[in-house]
ROMAR-177787 format. One line per 10 residues: number of its first residue (from 1); for each residue x, y, z of C-alpha. Coordinates in steps of 0.1 Angstrom, whole numbers. Example, Ala and Ser with C-alpha at 12.3 -4.5 7.8 and 13.67 -1.06 7.14 Angstrom:
2
1 = 123 -45 78; 137 -11 71
***
This chain:
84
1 = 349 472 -370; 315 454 -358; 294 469 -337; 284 450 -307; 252 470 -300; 222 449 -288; 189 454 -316; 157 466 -300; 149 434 -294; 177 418 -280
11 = 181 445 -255; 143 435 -241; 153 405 -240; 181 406 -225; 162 429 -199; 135 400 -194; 158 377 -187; 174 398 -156; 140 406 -142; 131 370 -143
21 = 170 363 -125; 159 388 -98; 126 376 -90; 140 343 -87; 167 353 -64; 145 367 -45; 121 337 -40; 153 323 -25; 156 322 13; 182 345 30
31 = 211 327 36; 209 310 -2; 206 351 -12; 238 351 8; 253 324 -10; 246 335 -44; 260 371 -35; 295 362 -17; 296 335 -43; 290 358 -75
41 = 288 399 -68; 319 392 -43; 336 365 -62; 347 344 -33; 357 309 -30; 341 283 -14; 369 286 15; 365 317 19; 324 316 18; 328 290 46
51 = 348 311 66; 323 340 66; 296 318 74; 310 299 97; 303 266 85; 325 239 68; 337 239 34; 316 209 26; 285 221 39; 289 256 19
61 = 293 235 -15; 260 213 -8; 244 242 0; 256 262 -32; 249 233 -53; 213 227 -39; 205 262 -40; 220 268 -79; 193 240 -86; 164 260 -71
71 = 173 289 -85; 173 273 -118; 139 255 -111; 125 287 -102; 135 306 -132; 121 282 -155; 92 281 -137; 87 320 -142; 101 315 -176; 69 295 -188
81 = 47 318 -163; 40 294 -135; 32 317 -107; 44 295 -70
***
């Protein structure tokens, strides 16, 4: 049996990395915070995002896209400490 236990360190790391997610999401504006939770803590598809929102299905995916791409921008940015 393997134990699947994070080490010391992976555990801090792995802590890091979620503070660094959650300082990004929060640099987002309020309807991509939206997005990102309907999308990912709610697990709903893009049909179903549009409906809640009231906005086509198109619309919801451009926005998801775009706002996937500033989240990542923003978490590399705070990976290598650039403070924006």
């Amino acid at each position: 049996m393997e134990d699947d236990a994070l080490t010391p360190e992976q555990y801090t790391e792995q802590q890091e990395n979620y503070e660094r997610l959650y300082q990004s999401i929060a640099r987002l504006t309020a309807l991509q915070r939206e997005l990102v939770r309907l999308r990912y803590r709610n697990g709903l598809r893009f049909a179903e995002i549009a409906a809640v929102l009231e906005k086509p299905e198109g619309t919801v995916r451009q926005l998801f896209v775009r706002t996937v791409r500033q989240l990542r921008t923003i978490y590399d940015q705070l990976e290598r400490g650039e403070q924006r």
